[in-house]
Backbone as a printed PyTorch tensor [residue, N CA C, xyz], in Angstrom:
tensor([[[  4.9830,  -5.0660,   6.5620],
         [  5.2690,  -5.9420,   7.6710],
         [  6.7450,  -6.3110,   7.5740]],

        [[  7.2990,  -5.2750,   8.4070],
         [  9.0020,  -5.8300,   7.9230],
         [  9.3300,  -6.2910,   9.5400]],

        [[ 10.6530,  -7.0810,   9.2020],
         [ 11.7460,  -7.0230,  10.9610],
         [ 12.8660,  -7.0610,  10.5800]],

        [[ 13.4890,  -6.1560,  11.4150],
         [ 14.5880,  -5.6850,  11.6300],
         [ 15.8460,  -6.0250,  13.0040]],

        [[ 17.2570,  -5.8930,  12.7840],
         [ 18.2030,  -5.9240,  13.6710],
         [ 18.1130,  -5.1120,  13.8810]],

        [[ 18.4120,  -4.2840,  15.2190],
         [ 18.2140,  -2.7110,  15.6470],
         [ 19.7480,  -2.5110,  15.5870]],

        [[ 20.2000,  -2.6520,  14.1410],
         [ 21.2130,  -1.8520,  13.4210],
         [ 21.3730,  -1.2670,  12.7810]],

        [[ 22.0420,   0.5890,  13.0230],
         [ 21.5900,   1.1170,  11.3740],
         [ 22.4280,   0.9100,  10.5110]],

        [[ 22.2170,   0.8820,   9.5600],
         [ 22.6800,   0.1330,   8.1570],
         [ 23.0140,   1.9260,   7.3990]],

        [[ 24.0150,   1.7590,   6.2350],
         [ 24.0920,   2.5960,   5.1350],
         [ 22.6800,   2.6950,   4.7580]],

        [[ 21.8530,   4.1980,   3.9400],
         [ 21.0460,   4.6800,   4.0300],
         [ 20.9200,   4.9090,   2.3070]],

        [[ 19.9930,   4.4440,   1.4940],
         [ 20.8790,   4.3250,   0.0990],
         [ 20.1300,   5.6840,  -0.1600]],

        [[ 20.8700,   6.5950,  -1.2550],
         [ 20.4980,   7.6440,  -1.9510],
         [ 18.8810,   7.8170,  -2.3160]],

        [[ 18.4270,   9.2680,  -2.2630],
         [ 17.4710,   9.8800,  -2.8360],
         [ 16.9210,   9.5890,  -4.2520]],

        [[ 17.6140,   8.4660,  -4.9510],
         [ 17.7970,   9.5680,  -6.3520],
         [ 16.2860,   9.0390,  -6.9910]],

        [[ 16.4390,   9.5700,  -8.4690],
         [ 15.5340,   9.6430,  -9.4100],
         [ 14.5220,   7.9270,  -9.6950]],

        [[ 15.1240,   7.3860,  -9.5820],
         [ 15.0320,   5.6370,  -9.2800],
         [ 14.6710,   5.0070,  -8.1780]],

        [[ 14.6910,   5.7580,  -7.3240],
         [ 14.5280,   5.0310,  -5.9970],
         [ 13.1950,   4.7590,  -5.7150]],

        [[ 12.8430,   3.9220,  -4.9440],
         [ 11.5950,   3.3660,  -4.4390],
         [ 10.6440,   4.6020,  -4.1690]],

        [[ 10.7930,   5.2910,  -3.6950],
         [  9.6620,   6.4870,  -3.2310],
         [  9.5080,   6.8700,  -4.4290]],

        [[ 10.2550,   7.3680,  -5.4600],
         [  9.9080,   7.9580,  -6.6880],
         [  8.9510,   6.7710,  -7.6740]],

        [[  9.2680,   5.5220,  -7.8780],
         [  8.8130,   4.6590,  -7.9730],
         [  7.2190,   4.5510,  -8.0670]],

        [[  7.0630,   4.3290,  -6.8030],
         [  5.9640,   3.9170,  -5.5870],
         [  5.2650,   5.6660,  -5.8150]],

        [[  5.5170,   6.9330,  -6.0360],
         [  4.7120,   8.0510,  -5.8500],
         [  4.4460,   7.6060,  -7.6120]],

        [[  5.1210,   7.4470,  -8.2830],
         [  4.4630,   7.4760,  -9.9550],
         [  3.4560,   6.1810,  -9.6520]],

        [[  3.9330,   4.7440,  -8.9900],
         [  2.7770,   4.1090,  -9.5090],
         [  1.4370,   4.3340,  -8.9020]],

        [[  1.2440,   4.7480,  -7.4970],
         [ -0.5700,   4.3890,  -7.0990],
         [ -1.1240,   5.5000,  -7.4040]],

        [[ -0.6010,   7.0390,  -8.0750],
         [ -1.5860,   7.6160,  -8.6270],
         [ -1.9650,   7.2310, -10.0660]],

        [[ -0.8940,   6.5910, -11.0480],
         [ -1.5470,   6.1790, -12.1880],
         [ -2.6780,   4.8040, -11.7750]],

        [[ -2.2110,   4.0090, -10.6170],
         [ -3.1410,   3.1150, -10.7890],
         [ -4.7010,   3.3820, -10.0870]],

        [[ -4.8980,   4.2700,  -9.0340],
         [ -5.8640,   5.4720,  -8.5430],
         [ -6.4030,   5.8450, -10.2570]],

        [[ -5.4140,   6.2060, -10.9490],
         [ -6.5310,   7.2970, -12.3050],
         [ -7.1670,   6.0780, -12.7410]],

        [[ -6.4630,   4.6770, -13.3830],
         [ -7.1400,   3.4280, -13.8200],
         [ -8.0790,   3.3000, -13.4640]],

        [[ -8.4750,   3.0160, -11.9870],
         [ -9.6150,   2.6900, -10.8890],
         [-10.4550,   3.1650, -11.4820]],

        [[-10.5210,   4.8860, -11.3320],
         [-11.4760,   5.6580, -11.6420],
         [-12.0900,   5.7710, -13.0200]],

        [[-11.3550,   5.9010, -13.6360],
         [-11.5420,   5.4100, -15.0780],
         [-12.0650,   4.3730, -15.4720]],

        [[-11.5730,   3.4090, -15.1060],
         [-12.1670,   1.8520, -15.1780],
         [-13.7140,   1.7690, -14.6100]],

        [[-14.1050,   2.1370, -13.4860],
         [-15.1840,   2.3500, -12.7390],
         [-16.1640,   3.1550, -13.0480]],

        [[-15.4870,   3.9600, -14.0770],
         [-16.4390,   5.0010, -14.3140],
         [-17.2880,   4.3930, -15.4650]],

        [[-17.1310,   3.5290, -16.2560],
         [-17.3760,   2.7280, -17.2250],
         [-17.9820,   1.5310, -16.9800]],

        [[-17.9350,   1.1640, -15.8820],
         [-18.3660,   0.0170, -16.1010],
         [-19.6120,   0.3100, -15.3330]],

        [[-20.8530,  -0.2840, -15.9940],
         [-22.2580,   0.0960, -14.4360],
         [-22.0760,  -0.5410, -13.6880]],

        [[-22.6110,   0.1390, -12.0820],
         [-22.6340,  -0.2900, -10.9170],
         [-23.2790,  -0.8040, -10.5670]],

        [[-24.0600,  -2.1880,  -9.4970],
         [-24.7550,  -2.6070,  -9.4060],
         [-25.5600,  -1.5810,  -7.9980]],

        [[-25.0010,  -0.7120,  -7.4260],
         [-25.3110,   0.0050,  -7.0960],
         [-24.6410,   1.4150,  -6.3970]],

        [[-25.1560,   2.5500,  -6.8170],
         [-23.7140,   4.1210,  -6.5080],
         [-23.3270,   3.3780,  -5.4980]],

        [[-22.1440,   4.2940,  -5.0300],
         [-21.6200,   4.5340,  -3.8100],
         [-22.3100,   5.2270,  -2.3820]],

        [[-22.3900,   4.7770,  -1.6270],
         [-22.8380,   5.9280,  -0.4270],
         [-21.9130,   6.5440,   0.0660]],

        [[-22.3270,   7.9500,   0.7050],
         [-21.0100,   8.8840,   1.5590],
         [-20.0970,   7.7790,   2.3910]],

        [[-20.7300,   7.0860,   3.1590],
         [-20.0050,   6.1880,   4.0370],
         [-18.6240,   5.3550,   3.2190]],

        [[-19.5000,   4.7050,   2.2700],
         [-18.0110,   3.9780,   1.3670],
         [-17.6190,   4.4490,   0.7600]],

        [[-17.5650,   6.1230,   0.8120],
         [-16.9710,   6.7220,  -0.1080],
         [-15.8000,   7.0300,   0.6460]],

        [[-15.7840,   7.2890,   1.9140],
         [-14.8100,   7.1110,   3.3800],
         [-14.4870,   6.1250,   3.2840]],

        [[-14.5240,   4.9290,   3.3900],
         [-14.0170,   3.5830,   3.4020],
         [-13.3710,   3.5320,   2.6300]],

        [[-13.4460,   3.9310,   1.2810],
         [-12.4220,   3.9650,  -0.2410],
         [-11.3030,   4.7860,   0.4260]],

        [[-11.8900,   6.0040,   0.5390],
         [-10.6930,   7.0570,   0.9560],
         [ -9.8830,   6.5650,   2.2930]],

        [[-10.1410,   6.1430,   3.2740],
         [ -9.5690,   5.6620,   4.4830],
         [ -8.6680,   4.3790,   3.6190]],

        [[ -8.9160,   3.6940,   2.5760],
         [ -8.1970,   2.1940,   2.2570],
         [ -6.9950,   2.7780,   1.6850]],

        [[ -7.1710,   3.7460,   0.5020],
         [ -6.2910,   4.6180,  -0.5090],
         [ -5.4500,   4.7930,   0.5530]],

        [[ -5.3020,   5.6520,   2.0440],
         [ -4.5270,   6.5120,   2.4710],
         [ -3.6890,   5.1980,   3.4420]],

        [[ -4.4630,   4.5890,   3.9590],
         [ -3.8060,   3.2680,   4.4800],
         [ -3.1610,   2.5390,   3.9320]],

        [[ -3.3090,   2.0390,   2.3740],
         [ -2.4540,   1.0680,   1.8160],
         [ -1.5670,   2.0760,   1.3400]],

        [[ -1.5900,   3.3780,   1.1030],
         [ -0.7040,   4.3200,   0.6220],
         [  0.7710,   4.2820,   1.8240]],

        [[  0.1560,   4.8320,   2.8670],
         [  1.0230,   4.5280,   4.0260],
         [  1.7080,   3.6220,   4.4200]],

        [[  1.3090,   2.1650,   4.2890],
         [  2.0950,   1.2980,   3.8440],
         [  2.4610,   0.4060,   3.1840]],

        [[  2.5260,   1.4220,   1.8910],
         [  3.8220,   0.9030,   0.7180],
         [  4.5840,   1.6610,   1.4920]],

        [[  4.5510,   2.8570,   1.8360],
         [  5.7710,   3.5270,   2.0730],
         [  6.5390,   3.4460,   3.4590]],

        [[  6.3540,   2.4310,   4.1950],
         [  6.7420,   2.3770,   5.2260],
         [  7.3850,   1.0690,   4.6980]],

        [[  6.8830,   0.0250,   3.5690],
         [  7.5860,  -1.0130,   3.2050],
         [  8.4640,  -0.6830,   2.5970]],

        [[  8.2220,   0.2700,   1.9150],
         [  9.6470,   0.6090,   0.5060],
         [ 10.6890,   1.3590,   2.1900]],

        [[ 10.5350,   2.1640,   3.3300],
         [ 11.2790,   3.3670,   3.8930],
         [ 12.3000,   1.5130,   4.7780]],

        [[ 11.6140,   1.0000,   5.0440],
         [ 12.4750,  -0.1700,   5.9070],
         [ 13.0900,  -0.8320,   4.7430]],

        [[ 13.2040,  -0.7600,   3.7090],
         [ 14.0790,  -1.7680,   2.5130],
         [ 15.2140,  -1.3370,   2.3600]],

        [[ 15.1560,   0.2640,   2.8050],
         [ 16.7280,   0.8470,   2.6340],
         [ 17.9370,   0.4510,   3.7440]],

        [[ 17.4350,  -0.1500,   5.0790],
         [ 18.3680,  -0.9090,   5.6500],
         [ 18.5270,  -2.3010,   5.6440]],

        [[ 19.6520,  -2.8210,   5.0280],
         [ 19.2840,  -4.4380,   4.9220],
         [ 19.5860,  -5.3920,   6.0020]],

        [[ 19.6640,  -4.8330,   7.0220],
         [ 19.0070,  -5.9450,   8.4640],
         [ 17.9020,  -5.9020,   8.8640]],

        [[ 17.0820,  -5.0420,   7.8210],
         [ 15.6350,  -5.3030,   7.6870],
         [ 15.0300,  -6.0070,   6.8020]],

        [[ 14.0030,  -6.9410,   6.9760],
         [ 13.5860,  -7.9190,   5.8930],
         [ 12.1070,  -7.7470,   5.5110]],

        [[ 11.2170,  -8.3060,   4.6230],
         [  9.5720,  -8.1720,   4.7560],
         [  9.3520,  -9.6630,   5.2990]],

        [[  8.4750,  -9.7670,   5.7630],
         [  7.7030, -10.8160,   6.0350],
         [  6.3300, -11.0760,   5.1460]],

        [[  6.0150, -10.2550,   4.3930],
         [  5.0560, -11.0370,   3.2450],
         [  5.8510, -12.1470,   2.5590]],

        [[  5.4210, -13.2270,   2.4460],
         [  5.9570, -14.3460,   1.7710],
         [  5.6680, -13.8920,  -0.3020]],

        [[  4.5510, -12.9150,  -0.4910],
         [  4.2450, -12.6880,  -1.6030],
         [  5.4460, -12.1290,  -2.4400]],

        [[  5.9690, -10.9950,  -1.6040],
         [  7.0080, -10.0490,  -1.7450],
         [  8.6160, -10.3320,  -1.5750]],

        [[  8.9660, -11.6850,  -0.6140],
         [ 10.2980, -11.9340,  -0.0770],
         [ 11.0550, -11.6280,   0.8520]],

        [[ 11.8880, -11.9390,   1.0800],
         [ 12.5380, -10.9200,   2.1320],
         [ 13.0250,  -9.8500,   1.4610]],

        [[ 13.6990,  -9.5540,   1.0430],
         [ 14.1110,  -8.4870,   0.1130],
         [ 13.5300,  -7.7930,  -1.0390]],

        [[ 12.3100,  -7.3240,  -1.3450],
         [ 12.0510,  -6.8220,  -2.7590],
         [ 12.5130,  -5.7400,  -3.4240]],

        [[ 12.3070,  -6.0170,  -4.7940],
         [ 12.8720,  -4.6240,  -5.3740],
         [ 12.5190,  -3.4830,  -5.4070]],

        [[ 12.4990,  -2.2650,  -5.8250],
         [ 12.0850,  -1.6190,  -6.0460],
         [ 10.2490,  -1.5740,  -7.0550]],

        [[ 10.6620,  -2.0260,  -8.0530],
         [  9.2690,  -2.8030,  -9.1850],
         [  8.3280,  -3.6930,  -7.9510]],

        [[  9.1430,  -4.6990,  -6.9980],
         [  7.9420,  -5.8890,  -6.9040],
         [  7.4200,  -5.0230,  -5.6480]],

        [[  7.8520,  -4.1690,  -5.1900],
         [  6.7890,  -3.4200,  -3.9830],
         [  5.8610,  -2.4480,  -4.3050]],

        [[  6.1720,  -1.6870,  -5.7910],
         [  5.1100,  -1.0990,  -6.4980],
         [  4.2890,  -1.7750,  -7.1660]],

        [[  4.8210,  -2.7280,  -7.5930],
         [  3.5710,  -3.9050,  -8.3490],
         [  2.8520,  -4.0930,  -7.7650]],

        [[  3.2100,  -4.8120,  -6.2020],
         [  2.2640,  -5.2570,  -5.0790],
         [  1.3730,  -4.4620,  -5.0690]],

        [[  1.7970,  -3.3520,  -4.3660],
         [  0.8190,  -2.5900,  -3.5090],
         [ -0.1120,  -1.7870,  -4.5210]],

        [[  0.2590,  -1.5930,  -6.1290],
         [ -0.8140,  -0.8980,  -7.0650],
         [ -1.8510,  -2.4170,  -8.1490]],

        [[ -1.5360,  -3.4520,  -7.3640],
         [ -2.4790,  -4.7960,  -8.1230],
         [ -2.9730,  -4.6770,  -6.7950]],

        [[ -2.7510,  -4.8780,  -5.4830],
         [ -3.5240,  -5.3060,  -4.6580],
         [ -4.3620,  -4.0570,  -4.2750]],

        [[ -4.1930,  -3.2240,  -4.1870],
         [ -5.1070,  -1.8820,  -4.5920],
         [ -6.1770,  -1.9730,  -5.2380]],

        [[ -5.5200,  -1.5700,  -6.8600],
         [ -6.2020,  -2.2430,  -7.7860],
         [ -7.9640,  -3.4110,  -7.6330]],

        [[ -7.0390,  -4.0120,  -7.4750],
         [ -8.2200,  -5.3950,  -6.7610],
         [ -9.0640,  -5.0440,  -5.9920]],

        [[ -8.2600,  -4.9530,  -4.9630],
         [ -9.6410,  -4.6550,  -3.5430],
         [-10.4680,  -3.9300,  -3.6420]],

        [[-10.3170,  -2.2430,  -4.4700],
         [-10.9940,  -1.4810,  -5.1620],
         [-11.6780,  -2.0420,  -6.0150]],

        [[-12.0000,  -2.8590,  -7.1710],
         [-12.3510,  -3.6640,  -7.6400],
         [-13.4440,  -4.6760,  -7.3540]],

        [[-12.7760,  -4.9350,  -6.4070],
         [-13.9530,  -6.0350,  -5.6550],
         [-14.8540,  -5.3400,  -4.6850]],

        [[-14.4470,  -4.1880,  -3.9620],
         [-15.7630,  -3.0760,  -3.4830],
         [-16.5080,  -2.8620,  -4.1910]],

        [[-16.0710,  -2.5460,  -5.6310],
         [-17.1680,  -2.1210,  -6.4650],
         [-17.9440,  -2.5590,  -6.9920]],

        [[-17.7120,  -4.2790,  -7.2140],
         [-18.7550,  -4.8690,  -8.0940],
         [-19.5010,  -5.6910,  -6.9140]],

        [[-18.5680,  -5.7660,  -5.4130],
         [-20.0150,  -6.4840,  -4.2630],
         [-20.1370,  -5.4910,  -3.3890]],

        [[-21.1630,  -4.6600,  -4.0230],
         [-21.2430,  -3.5880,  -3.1670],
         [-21.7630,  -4.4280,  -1.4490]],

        [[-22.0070,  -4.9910,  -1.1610],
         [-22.4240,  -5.6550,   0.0250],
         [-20.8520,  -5.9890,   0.8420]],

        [[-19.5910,  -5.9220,   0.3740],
         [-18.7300,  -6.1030,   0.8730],
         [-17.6470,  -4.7270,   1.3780]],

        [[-18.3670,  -3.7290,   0.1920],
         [-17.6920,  -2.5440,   0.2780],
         [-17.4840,  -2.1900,   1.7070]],

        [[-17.7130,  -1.5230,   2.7290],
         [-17.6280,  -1.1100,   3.7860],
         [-17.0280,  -2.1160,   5.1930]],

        [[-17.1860,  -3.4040,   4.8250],
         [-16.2790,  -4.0300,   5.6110],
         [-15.0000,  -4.5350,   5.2600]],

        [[-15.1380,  -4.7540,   3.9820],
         [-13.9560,  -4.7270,   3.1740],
         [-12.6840,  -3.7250,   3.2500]],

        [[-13.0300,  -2.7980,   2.5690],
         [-12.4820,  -1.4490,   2.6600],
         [-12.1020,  -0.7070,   4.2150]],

        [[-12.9660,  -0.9420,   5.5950],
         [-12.6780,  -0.3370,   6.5910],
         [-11.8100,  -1.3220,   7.2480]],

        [[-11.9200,  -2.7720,   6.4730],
         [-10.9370,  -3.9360,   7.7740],
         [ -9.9870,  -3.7880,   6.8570]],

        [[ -9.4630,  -3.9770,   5.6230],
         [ -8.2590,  -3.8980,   4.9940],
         [ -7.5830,  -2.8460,   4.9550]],

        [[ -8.4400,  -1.2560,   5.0690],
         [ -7.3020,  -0.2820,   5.3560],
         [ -6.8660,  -0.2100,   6.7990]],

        [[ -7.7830,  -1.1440,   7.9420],
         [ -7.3740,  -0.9840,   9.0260],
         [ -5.8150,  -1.9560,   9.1110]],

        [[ -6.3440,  -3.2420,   8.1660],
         [ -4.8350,  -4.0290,   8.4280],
         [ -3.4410,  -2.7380,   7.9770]],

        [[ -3.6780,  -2.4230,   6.7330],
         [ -2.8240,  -1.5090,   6.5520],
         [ -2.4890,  -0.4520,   7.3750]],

        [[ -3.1370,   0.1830,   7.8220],
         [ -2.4270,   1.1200,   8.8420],
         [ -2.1120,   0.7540,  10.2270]],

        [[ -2.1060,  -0.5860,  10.5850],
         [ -1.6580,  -1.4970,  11.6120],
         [  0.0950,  -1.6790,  11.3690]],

        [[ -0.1340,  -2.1410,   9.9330],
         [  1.0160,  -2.4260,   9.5640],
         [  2.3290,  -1.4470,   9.4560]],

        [[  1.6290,  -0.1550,   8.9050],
         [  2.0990,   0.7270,   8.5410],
         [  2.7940,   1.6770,   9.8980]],

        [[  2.3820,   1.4870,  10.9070],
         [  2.3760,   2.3100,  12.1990],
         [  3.5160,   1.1960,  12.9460]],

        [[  3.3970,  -0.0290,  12.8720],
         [  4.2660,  -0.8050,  13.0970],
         [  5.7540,  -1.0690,  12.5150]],

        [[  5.5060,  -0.8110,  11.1230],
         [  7.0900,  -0.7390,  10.4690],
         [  7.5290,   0.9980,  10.8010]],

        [[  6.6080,   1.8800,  11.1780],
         [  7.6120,   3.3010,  10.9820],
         [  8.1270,   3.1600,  13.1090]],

        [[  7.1020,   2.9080,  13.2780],
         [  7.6200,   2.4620,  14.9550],
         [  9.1460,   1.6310,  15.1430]],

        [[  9.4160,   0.4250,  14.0150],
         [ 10.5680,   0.0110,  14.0080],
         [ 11.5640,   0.3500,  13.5180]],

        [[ 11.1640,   1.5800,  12.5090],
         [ 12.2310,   2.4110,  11.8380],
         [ 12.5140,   3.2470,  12.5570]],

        [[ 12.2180,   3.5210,  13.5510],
         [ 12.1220,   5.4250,  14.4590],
         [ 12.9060,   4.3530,  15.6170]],

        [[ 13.0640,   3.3150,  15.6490],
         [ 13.5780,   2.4750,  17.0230],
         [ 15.2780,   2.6300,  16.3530]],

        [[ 15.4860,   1.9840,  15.0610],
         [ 16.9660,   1.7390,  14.2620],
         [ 17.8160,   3.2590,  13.9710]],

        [[ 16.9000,   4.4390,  14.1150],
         [ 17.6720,   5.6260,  13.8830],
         [ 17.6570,   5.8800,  14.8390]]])
């Protein structure tokens, strides 16, 4: 959830450090945790095909936007509007975010299974609300 001046700004480097590189190392290690973690602990009840879509639809949604949060940080007349995050975060506090709050929500599908499927289909829906909205304001500044 970012906003922006519809000014383009310097465009900071690719490199080895940068937020995308970042953000691609952390949500698959925290994805292997999940699974790992889950796999261990008993369920109060499996998964069905349905929330097994709901998992996968949340993964690809909150995936989408981290990266539409980290792609608007590289111009700085763009700001976030999560109060969690700041206006400005770093590189670390937007991968932290988005692989704890992951983390969690995955988490909490799994142990109320009664929440799984509304959980998981309304929170990846916020996310890809969000996510479609910050690349819409980035595609406006270039």
């Amino acid at each position: 959830m970012a906003t922006c001046k519809i000014q383009p700004a310097k465009q900071k480097s690719d490199s080895p450090g940068s937020r995308r590189h970042i953000l691609a190392g952390s949500l698959p290690v925290s994805f292997l945790f999940l699974v790992v973690g889950c796999s261990l602990i008993p369920h109060p009840r499996p998964w069905t095909k349905r929330e097994k879509l709901a998992a996968t639809f949340f993964i690809a949604a909150h995936t989408a936007n981290a990266f539409s949060t980290e792609n608007h940080q590289d111009n700085r007349d763009c700001y976030e509007r999560n109060p969690l995050l700041g206006r400005h975060p770093s590189d670390t506090e937007i991968g932290a975010y988005f692989s704890i709050t992951g983390i969690l929500t995955l988490l909490i599908a799994d142990w109320y299974p009664e929440l799984r499927e509304p959980l998981l289909f309304g929170y990846g829906g916020v996310n890809l609300g969000l996510a479609v909205s910050d690349y819409k304001m980035i595609k406006e500044i270039k």
